[in-house]
C-alpha positions as CSV (number, residue, x, y, z in Angstrom):
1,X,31.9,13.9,-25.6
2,X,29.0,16.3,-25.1
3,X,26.4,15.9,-22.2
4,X,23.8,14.8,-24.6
5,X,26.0,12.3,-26.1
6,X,27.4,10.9,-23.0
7,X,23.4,10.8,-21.7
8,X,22.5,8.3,-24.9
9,X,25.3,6.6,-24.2
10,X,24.3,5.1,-20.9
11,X,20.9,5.6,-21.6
12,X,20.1,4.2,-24.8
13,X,15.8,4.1,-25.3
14,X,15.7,0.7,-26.7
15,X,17.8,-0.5,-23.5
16,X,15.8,1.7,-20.8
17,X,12.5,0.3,-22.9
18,X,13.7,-3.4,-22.7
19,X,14.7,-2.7,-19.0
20,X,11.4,-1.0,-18.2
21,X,9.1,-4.2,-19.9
22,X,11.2,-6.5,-17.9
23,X,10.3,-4.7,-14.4
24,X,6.8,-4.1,-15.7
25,X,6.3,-8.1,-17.1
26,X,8.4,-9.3,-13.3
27,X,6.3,-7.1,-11.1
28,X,3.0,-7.5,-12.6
29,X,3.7,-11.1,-13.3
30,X,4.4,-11.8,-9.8
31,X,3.5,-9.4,-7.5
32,X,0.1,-10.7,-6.3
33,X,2.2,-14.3,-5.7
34,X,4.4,-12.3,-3.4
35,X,1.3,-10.8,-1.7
36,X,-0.4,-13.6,-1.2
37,X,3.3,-15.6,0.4
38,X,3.7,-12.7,3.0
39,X,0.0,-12.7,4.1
40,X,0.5,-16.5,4.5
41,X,2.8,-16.0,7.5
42,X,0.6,-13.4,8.9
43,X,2.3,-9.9,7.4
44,X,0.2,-6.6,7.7
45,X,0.2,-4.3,5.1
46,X,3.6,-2.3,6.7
47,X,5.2,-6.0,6.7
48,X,4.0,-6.4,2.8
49,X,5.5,-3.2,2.2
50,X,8.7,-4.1,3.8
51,X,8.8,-7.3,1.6
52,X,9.0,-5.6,-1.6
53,X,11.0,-3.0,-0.2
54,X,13.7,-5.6,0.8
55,X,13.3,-7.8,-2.7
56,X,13.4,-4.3,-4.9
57,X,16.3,-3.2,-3.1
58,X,17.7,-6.8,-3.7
59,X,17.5,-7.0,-7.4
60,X,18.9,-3.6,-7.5
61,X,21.8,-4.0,-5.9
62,X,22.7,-7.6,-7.6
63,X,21.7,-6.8,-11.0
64,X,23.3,-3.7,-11.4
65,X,26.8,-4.8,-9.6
66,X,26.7,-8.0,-11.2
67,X,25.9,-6.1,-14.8
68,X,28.4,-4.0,-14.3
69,X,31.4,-6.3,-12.9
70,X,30.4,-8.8,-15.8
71,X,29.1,-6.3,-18.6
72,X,26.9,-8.7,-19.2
73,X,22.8,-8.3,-19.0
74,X,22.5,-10.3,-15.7
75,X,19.4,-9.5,-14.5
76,X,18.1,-11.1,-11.0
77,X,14.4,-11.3,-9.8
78,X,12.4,-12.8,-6.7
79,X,11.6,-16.1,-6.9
80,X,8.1,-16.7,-8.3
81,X,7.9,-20.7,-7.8
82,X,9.1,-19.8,-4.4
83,X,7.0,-17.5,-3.6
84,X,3.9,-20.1,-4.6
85,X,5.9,-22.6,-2.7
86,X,5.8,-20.4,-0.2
87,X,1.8,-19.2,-0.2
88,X,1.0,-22.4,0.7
89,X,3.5,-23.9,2.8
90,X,3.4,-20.4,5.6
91,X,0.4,-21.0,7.0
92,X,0.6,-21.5,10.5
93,X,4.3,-20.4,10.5
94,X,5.2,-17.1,12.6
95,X,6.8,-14.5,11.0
96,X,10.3,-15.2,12.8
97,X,10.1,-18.9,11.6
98,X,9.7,-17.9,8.2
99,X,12.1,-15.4,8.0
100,X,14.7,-18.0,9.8
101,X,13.9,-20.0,6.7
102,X,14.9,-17.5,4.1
103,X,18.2,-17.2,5.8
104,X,18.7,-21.0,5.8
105,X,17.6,-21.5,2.0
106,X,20.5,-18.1,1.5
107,X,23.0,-20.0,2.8
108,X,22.3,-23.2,0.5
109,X,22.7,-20.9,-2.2
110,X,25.9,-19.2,-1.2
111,X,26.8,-22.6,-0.3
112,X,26.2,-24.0,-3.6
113,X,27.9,-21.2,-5.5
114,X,31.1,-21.3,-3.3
115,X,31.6,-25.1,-3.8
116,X,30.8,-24.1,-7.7
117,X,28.9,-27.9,-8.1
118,X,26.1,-25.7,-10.0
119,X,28.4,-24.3,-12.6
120,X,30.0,-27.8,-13.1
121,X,26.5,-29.0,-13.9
122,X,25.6,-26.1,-16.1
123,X,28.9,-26.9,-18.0
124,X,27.8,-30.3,-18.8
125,X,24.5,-29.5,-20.5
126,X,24.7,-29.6,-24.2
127,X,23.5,-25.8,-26.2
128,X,20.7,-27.4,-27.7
129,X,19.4,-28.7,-24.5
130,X,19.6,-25.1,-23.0
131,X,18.4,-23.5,-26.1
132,X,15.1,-25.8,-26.0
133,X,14.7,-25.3,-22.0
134,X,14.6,-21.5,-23.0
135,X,11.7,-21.9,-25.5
136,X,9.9,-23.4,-23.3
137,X,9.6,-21.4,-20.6
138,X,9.3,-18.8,-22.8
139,X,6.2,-20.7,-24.8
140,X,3.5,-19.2,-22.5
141,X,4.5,-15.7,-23.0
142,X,4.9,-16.3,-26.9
143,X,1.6,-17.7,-27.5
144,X,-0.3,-15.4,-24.9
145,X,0.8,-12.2,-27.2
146,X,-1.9,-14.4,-29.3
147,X,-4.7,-15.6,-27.0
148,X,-5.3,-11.8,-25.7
149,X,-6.5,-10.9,-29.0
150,X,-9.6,-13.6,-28.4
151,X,-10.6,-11.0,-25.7
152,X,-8.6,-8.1,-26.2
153,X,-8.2,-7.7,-29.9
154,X,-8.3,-4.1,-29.6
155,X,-5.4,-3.7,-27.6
156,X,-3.5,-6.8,-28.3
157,X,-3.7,-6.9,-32.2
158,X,-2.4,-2.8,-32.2
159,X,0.6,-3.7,-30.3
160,X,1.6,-6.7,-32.9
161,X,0.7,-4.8,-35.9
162,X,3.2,-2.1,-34.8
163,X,5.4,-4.6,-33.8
164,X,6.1,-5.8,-37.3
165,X,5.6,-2.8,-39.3
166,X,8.5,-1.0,-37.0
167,X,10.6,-4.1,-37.5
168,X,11.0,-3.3,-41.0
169,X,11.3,0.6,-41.1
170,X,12.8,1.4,-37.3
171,X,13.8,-2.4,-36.2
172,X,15.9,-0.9,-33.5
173,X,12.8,0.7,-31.6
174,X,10.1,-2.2,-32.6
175,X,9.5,-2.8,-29.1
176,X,9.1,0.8,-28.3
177,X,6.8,1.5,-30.9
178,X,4.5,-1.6,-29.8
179,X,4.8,-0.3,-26.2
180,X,3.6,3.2,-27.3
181,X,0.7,1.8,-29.4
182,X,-0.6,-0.2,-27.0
183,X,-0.5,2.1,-24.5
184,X,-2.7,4.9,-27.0
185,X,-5.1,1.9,-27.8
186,X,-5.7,0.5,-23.7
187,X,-6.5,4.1,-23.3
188,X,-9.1,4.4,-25.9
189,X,-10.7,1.0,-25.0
190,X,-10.6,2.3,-21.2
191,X,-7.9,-0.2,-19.8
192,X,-6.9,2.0,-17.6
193,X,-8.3,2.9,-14.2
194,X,-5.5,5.3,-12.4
195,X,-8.1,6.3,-10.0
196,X,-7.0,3.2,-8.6
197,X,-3.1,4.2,-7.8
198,X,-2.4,5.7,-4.7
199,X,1.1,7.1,-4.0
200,X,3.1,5.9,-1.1
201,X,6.9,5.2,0.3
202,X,7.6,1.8,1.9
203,X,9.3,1.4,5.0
204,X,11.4,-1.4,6.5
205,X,10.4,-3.4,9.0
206,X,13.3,-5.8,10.6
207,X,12.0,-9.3,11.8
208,X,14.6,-11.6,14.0
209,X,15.0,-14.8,12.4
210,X,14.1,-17.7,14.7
211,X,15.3,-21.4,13.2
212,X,13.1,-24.4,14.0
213,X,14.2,-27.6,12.5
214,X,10.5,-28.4,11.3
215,X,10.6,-25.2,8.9
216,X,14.0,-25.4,7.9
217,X,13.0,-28.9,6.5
218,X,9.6,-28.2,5.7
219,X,10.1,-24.6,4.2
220,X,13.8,-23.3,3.7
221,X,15.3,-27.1,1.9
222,X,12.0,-26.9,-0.5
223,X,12.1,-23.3,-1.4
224,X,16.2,-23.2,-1.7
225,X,15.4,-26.5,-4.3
226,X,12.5,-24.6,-6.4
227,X,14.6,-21.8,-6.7
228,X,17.6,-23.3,-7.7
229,X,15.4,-25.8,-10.5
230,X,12.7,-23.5,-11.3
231,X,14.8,-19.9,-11.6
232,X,18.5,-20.0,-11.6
233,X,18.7,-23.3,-13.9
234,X,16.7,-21.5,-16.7
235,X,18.4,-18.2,-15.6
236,X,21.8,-19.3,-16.6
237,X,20.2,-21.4,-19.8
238,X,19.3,-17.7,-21.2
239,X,22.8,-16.6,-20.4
240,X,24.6,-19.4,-22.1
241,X,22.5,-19.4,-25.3
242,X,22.9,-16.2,-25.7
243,X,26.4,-15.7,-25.9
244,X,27.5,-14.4,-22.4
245,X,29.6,-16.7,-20.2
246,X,29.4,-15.1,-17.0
247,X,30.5,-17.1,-14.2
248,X,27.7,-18.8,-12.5
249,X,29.3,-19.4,-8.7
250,X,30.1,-15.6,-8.1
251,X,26.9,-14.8,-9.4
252,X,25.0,-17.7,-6.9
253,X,27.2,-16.6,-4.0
254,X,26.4,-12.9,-4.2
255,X,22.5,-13.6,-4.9
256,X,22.8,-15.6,-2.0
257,X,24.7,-13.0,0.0
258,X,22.1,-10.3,-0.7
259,X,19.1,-12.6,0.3
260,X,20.7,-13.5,3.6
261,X,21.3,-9.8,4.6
262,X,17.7,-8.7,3.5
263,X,15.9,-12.0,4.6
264,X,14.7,-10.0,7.7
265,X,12.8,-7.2,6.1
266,X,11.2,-9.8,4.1
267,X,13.6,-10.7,0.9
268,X,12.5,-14.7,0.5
269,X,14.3,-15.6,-2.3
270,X,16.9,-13.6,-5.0
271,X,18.2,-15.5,-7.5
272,X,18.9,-15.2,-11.4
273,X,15.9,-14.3,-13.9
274,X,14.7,-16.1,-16.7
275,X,12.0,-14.5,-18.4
276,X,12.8,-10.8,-18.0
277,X,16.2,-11.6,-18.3
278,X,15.3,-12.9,-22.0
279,X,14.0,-9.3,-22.9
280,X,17.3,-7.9,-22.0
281,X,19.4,-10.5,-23.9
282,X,17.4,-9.8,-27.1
283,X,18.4,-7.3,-29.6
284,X,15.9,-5.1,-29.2
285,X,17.5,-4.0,-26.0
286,X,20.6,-2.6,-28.3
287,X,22.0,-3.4,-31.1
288,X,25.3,-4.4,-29.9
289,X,25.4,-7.3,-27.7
290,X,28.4,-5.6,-26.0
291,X,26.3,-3.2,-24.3
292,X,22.7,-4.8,-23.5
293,X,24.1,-5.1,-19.9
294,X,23.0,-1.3,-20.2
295,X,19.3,-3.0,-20.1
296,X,19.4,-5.3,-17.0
297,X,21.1,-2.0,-15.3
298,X,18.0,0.2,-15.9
299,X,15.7,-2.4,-15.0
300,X,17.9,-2.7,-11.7
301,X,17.1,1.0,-11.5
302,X,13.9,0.6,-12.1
303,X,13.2,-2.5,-9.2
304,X,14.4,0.1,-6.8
305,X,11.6,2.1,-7.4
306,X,9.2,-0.7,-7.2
307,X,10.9,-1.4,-3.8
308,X,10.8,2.2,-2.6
309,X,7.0,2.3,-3.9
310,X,6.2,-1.0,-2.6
311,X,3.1,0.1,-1.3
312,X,2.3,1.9,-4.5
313,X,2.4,-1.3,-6.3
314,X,-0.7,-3.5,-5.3
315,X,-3.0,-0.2,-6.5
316,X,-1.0,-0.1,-9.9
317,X,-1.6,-3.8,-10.9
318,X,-5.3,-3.3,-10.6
319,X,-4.7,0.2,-12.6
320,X,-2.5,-1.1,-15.6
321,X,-4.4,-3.7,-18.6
322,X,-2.8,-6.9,-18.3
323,X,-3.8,-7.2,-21.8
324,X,-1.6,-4.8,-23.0
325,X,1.7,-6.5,-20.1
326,X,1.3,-9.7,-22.4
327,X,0.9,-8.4,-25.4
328,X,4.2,-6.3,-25.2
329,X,6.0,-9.1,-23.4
330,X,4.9,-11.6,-26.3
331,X,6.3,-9.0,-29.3
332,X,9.5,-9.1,-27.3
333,X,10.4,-12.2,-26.8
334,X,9.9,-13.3,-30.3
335,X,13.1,-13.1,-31.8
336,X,14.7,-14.2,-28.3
337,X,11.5,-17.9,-29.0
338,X,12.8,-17.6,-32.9
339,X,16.8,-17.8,-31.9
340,X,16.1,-20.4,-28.9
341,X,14.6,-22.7,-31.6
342,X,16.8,-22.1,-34.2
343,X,19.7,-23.3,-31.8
344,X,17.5,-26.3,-30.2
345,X,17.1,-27.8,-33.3
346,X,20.9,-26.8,-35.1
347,X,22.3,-30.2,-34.3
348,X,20.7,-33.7,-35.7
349,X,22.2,-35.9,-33.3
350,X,20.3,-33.7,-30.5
351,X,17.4,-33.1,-31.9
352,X,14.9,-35.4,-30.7
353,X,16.6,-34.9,-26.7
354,X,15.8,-31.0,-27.5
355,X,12.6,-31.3,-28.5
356,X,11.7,-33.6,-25.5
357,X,13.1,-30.8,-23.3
358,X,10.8,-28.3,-25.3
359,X,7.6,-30.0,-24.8
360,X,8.3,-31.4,-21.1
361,X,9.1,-27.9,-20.1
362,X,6.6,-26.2,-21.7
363,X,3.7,-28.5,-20.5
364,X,4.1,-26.5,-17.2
365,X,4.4,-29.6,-15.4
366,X,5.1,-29.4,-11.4
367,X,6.3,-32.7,-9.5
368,X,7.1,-32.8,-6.2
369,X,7.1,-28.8,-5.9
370,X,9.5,-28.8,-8.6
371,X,8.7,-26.6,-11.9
372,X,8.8,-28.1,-15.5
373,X,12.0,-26.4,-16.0
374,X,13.9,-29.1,-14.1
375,X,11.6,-31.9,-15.5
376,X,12.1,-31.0,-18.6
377,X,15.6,-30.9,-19.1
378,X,15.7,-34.2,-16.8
379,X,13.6,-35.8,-19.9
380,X,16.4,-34.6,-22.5
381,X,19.0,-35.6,-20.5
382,X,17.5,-38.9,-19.9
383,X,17.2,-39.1,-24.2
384,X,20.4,-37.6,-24.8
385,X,21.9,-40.6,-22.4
386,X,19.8,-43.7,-24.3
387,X,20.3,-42.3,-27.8
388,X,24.3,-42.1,-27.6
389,X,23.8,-46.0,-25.9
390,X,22.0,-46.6,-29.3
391,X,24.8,-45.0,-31.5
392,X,27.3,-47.2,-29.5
393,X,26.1,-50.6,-30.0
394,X,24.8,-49.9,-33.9
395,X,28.2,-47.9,-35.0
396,X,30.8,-49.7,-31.8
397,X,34.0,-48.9,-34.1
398,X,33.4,-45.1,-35.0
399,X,34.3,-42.7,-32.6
400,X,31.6,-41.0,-30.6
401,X,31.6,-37.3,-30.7
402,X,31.3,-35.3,-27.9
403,X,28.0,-33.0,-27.4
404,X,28.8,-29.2,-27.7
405,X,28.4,-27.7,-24.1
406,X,27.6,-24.4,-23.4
407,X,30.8,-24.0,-22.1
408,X,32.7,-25.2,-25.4
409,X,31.2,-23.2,-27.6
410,X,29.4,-19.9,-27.9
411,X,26.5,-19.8,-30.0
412,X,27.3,-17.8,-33.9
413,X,23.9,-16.0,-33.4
414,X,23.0,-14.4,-30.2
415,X,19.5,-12.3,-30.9
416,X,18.8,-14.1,-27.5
């Protein structure tokens, strides 16, 4: 194999495109939330830096072992709910209390994933179920590709138009085409303001954990719950429907692993991604499902530098169009909304169930800190359970059939 050969081999442009929109959509997403969490417990702008030093280092190191070991796109992120959680629930707590909280909500999760009572759950939920929690979380970003054109038609329409005239003549590089167009038309309109971006290195800075019961409760339980209902549920929900059965405990007890060694320099909360991951998944990150782990690999590549640049960051959010983020994270997650439906709504005896989880989740609905994610597929469990009552006690002599889990069955179409 020649060196230009073995170079497109493990770096294909439609998987280091699809791995560079996810780390664009994550940080940009996101960022600001994180911002906002450390200045909550008091962090300077070297502790700030240190944070997404220690979180960028994180993701690197989980997503691309864990892509690799697997070969499987398992991308991780930060936890945004958490982070929220988190920017309102630090003030008043010292730096050393908060970081003894990360810890403690690290060792729930490695917990969890060495007792394996999360996989055992996830094995239980029926595909359509998890195909209906994916479209919903991934509603928002579908129909904001959309409401940018209201104030960004310019930019926004560009990147769609492209979109679907490259889907038809060079499908394989749809998103990169879109990418590329939008970026030419936010320069034109004058998006872009790089006198903004200023260039520096982060450097770590280690905080002793201190544990007081009060936080651990108040802080570390919450934030380990929000994560696990708000990021890794819908995390492994994009796995499943998309075809790769990746062994959920591992994967917790490693996250887990990684957060409670970086928890000092600032890493709050690692855990399994959802929306980015969905880019990856999709075929436009390659052709051959075999090898999109080659996409959650290059966006692991690419968190490092956001962690190395961690200070560079906060000046390039108010640089880039966050027109032009959406716009390209809508055009690629539309076959991943199209192939979530098409499974939510494949089996009649769980259709109503998935499109209760649809709507419940994508209402955005938070209860008792606790994202619509959870709720949501909460409300199609809860239908699932009174609708096979009903089939018992109108049809008691036919035999009930069992639901399709994600663990019984992969799904025939996997654009997800």
């Amino acid at each position: 194999m020649s060196s230009l050969a073995r170079i497109r081999a493990l770096a294909p442009p439609s998987a280091v495109v699809a791995g560079l929109i996810a780390t664009t959509v994550g940080v940009t997403s996101a960022a600001a939330i994180v911002f906002t969490a450390a200045r909550s417990a008091g962090a300077d702008a070297r502790e700030v830096s240190s944070w997404m030093l220690a979180l960028g280092v994180g993701i690197a190191v989980t997503t691309v072992g864990l892509s690799l070991r697997n070969k499987a796109p398992v991308l991780t992120s930060w936890s945004t709910p958490g982070a929220a959680l988190l920017a309102t629930s630090l003030s008043g707590v010292s730096m050393e209390k908060a970081v003894g909280a990360f810890v403690f909500s690290a060792v729930l999760t490695v917990v969890s994933g060495l007792t394996g009572w999360f996989a055992r759950l996830m094995d239980r939920i029926p595909v359509p179920l998890a195909s209906a929690l994916l479209a919903g979380v991934l509603l928002n970003f579908g129909t904001g590709l959309f409401a940018q054109m209201g104030g960004h038609f310019g930019i926004a329409f560009p990147v769609f138009a492209l979109y679907l005239l490259a889907r038809r003549l060079l499908p394989r590089y749809a998103v990169v085409v879109a990418l590329a167009g939008g970026v030419v038309a936010s320069v034109i309109a004058g998006g872009w303001h790089l006198e903004r971006v200023q260039l520096s290195l982060a450097q770590p800075v280690f905080t002793a954990p201190e544990f007081d019961w009060k936080v651990l409760v108040s802080v570390g339980v919450p934030l380990f719950v929000v994560t696990m209902a708000s990021q890794n549920l819908p995390g492994v929900a994009v796995l499943r429907t998309s075809g790769y059965e990746v062994p959920i405990s591992p994967v917790l007890t490693w996250t887990g692993v990684a957060q409670a060694v970086l928890a000092p320099f600032g890493a709050f909360g690692l855990n399994l991604a959802a929306l980015t991951a969905a880019i990856c998944t999709g075929e436009e990150a390659h052709p051959d499902r075999k090898r999109r782990y080659l996409a959650a690999v290059w966006a692991g590549v690419f968190y490092l530098c956001v962690g190395l640049l961690g200070a560079t960051v906060a000046s390039l959010l108010g640089a880039m169009p966050h027109a032009l983020v959406l716009a390209v994270a809508g055009v690629g997650m539309l076959a991943t909304i199209e192939s979530a439906l098409a499974g939510a709504l494949s089996d009649p005896r769980s259709r109503e169930a998935a499109v209760v989880t649809f709507l419940a989740t994508a209402s955005g609905v938070t209860l008792l800190g606790i994202g619509s994610a959870f709720w949501g597929l909460l409300a199609g469990v809860l239908t699932t359970v009174v609708a096979s009552v009903a089939r018992r006690r109108t049809t008691p002599s036919a035999p009930v059939d069992r639901p399709v889990t994600a663990s019984s069955r992969t799904p025939e179409r996997t654009s997800v």
